[in-house]
N, C-alpha and C positions, 0 to 999 in steps of 0.2 A: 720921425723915429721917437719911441718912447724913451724914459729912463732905462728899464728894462734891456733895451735894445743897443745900446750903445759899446761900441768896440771894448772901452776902457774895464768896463762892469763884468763883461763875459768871459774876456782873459785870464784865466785864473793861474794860466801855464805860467804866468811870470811870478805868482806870488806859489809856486811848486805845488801845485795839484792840477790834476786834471779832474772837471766834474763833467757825468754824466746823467743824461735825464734819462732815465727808463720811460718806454713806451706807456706802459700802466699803471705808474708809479709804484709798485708793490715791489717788494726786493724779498730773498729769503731761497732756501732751497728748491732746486726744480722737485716738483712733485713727483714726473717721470720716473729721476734717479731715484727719489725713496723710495718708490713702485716698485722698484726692481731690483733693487735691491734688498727690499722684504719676500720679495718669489725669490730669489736667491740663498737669500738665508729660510725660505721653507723647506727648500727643493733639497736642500745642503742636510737641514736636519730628518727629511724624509728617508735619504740615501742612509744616513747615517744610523738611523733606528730598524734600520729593515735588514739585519747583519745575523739573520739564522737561516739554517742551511735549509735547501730543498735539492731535490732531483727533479733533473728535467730528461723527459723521456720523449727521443728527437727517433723517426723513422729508425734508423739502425743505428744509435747508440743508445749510453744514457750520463748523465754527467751530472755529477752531486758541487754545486754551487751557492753562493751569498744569494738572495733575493735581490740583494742591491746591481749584482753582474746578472741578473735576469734581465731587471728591467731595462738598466743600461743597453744591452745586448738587444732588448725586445726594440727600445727605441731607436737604435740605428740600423736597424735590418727594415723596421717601420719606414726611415726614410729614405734608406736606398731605395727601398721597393716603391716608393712615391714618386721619386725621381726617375727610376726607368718607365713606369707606368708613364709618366706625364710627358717624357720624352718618346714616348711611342704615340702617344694620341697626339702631341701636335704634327709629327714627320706622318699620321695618317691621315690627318686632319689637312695637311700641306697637298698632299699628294689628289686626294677626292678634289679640293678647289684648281688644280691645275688639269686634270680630268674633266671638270667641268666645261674651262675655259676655252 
């Protein structure tokens, strides 16, 4: 065993700290969270700046609203309609390989 190595040296919990060695050594912010938090605060100022009115002219009505409740509105009709679609093509998808079999 080296110096290094020995019980007495690594123990730090008795003199009140705990140390830890990082895998990389490198310590500092996860990159991730600033990621995402900079599309966060874009997305935040995009909704924000898009606050003049339009009409939207829907088969049998028409409704005068923000750009910001457009998009909003455009993007969760977007993913329901993604979500039914995808759950239609795996139950056909499921159905054709048991037909096969």
């Amino acid at each position: 065993m080296g110096d290094n190595d020995s019980p007495a040296k690594n123990d730090t919990a008795k003199w009140g700290g705990k140390h830890h060695r990082t895998s990389s050594g490198k310590s500092g912010p996860n990159l991730a969270l600033i990621g995402t938090g900079v599309v966060a605060a874009l997305c935040i100022a995009f909704l924000l700046q898009n606050n003049h009115e339009t009409s939207i002219h829907f088969v049998f009505f028409t409704k005068t609203t923000t750009t910001r409740w457009l998009i909003m509105t455009t993007l969760i009709l977007g993913a329901v309609a993604d979500r039914l679609f995808s759950s239609w093509w795996r139950r056909r998808r499921r159905k054709s390989v048991v037909v096969k079999n």
